[in-house]
OpenMM code with the backbone's topology and positions (N, CA, C; nanometers):
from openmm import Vec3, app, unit

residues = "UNK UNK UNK UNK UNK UNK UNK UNK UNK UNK UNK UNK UNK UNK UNK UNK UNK UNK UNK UNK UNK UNK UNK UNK UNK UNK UNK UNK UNK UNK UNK UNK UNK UNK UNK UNK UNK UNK UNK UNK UNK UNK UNK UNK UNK UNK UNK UNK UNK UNK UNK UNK UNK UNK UNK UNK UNK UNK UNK UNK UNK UNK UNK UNK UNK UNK UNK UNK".split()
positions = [
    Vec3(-16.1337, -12.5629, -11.6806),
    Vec3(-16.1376, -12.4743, -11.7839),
    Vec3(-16.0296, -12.3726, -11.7955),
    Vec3(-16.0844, -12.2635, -11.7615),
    Vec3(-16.0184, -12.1548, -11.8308),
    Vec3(-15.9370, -12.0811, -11.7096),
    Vec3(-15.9770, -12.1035, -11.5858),
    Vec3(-15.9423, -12.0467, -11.4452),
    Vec3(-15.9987, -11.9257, -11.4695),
    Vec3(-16.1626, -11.9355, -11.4634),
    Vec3(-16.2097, -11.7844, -11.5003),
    Vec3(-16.3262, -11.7460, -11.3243),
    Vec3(-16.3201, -11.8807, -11.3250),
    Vec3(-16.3656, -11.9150, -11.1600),
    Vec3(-16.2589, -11.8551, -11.0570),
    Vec3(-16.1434, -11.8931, -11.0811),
    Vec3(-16.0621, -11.8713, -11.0039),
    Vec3(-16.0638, -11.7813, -10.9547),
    Vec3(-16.0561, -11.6678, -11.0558),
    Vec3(-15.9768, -11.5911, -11.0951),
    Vec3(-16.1199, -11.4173, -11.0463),
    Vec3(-16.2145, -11.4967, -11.0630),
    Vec3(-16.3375, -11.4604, -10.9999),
    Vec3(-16.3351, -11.4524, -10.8377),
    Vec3(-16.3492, -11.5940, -10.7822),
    Vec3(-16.3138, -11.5992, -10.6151),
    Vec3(-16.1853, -11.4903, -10.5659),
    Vec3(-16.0545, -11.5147, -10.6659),
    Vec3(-15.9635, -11.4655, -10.5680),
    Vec3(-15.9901, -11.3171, -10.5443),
    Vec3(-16.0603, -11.2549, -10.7048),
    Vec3(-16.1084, -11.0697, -10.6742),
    Vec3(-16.1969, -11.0663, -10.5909),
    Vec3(-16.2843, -11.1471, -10.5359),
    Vec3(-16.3830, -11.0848, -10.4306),
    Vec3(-16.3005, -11.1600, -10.2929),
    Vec3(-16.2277, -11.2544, -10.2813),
    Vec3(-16.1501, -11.2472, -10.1957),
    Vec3(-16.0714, -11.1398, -10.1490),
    Vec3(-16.0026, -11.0951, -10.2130),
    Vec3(-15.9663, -10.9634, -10.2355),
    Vec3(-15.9780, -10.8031, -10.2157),
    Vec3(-16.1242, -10.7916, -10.2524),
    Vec3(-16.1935, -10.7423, -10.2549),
    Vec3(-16.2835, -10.7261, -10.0790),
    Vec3(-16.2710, -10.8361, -10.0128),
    Vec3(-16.3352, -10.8439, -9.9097),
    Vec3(-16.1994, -10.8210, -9.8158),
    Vec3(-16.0709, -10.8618, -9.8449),
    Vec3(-15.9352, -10.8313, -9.7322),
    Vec3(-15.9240, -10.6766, -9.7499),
    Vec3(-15.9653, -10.6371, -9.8541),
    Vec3(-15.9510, -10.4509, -9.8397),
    Vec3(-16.0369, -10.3821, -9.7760),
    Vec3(-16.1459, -10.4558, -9.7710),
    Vec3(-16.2390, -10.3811, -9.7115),
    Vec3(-16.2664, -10.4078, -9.5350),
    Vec3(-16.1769, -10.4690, -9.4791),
    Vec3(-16.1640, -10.5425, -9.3595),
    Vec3(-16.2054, -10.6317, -9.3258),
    Vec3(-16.2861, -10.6819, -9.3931),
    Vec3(-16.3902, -10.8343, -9.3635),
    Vec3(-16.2506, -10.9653, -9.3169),
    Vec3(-16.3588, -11.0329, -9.2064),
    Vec3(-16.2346, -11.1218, -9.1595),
    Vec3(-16.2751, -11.2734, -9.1859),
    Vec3(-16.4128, -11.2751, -9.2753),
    Vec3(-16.3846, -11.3730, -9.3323),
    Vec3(-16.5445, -11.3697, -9.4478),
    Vec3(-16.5243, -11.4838, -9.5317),
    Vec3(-16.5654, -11.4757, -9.6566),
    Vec3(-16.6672, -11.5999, -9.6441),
    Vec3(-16.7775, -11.6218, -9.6297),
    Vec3(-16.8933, -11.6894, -9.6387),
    Vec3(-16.9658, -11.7433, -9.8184),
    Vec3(-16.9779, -11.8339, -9.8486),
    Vec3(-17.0830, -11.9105, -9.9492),
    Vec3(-17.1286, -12.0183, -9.9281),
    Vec3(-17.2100, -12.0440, -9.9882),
    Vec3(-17.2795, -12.1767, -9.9903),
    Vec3(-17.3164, -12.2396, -10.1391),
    Vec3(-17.3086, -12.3631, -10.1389),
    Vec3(-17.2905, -12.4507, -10.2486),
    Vec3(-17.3515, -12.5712, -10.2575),
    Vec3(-17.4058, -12.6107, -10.4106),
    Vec3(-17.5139, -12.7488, -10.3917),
    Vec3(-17.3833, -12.8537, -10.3957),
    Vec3(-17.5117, -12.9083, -10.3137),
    Vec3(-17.3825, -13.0548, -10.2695),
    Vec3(-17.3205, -13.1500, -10.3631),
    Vec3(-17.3849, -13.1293, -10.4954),
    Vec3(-17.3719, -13.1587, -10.6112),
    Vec3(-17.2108, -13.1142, -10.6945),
    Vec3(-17.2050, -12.9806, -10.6533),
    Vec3(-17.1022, -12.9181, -10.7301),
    Vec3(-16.9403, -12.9686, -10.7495),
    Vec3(-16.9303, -13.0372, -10.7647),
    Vec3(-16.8187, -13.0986, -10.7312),
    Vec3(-16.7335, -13.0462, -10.7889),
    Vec3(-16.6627, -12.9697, -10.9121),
    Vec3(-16.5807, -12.8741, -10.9460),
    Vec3(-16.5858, -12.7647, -10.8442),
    Vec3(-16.7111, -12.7360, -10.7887),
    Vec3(-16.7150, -12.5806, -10.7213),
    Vec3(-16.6531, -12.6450, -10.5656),
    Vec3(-16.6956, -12.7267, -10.5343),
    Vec3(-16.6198, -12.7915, -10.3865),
    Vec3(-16.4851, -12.8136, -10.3934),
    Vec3(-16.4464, -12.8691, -10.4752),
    Vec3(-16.2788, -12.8519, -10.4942),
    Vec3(-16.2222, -12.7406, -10.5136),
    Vec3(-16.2756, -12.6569, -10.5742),
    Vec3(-16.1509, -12.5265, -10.5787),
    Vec3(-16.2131, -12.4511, -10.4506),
    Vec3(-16.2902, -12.4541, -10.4429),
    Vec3(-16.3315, -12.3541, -10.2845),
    Vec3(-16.2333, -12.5105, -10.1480),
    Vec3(-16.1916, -12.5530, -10.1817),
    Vec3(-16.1372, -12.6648, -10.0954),
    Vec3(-16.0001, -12.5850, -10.1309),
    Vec3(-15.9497, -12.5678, -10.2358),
    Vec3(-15.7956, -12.5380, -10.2798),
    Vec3(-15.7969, -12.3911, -10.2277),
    Vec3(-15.8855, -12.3102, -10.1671),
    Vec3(-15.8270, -12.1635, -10.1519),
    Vec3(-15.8574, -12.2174, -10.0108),
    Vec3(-15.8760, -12.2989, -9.9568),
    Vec3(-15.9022, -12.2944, -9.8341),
    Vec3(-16.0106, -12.2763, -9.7497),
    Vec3(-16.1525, -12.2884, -9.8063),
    Vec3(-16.2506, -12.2901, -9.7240),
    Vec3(-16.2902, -12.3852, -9.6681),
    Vec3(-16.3989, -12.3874, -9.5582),
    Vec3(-16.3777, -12.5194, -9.4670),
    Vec3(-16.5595, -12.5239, -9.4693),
    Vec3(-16.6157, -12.6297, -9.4277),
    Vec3(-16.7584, -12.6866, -9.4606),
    Vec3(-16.7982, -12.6242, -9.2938),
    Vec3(-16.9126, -12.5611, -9.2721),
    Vec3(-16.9375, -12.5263, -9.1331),
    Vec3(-17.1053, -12.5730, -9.1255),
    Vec3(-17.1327, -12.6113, -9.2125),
    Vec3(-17.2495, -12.5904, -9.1910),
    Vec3(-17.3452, -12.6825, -9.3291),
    Vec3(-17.4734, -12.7069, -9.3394),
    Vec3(-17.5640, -12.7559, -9.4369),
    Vec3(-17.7424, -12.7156, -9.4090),
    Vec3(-17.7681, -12.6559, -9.5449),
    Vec3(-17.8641, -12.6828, -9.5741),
    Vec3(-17.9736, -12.7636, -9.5677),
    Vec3(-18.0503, -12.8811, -9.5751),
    Vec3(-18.0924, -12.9665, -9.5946),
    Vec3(-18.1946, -12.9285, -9.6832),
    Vec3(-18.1907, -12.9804, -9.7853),
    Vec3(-18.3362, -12.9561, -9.9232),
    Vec3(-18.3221, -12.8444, -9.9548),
    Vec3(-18.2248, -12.7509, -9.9494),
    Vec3(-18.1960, -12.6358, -10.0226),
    Vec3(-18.2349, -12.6091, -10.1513),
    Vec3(-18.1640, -12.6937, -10.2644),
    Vec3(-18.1888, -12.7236, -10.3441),
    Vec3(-18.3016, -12.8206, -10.3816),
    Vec3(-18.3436, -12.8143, -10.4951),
    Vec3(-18.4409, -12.9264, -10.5436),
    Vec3(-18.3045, -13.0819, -10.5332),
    Vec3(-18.3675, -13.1529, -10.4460),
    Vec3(-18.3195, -13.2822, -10.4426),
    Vec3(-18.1428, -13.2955, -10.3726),
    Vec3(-18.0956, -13.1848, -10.3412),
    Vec3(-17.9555, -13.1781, -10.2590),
    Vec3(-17.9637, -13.0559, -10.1446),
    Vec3(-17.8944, -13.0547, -10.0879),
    Vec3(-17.8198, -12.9908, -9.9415),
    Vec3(-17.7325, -12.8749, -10.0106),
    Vec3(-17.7580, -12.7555, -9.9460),
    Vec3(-17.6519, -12.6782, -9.9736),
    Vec3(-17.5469, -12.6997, -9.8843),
    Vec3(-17.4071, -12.6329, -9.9578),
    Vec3(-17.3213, -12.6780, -9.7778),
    Vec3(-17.3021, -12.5208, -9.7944),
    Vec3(-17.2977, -12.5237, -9.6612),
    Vec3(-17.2227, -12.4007, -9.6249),
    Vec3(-17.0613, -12.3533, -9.5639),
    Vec3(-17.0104, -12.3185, -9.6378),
    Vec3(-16.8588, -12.2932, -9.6328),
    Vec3(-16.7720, -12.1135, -9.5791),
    Vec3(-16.6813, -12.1387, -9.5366),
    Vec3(-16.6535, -12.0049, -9.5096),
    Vec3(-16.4690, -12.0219, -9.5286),
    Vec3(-16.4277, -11.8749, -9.5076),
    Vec3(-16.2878, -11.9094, -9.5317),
    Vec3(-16.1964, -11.7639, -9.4382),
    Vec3(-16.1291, -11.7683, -9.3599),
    Vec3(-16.1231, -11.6628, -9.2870),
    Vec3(-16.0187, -11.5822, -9.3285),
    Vec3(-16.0300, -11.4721, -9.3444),
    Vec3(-15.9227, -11.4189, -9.4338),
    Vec3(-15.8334, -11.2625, -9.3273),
    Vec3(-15.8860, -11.3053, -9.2062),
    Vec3(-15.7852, -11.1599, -9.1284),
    Vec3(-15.8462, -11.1855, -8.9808),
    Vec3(-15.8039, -11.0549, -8.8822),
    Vec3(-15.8436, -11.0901, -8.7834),
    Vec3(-15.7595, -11.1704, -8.7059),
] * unit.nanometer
topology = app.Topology()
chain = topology.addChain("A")
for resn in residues:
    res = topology.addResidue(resn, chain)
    for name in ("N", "CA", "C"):
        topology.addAtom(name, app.Element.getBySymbol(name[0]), res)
């Protein structure tokens, strides 16, 4: 679309390197497949899953380390 996602992640990315945080935690239905790729393109890495999180999918759980 519009890179309004993006553009979203990178301010609370952002937002979390100012405030000292050394790294940035979400989780996502396993489904999302737009949302897994761009959280793949800033660099977050899969650490973890849900199981039945969702109705009928796995959340994954992702993180991305940003200092430290």
């Amino acid at each position: 679309g519009k890179g309004i996602g993006r553009a979203l992640l990178q301010a609370g990315i952002d937002w979390a390197k100012d405030r000292g945080a050394e790294v940035v935690h979400l989780e996502v239905d396993e489904r999302n497949a737009a949302a897994l790729a761009m959280y793949a393109a800033f660099g977050f890495e899969e650490w973890g899953r849900r199981p039945d999180y969702y109705p009928g999918a796995a959340g994954i759980l992702m993180r991305l380390r940003i200092g430290g």
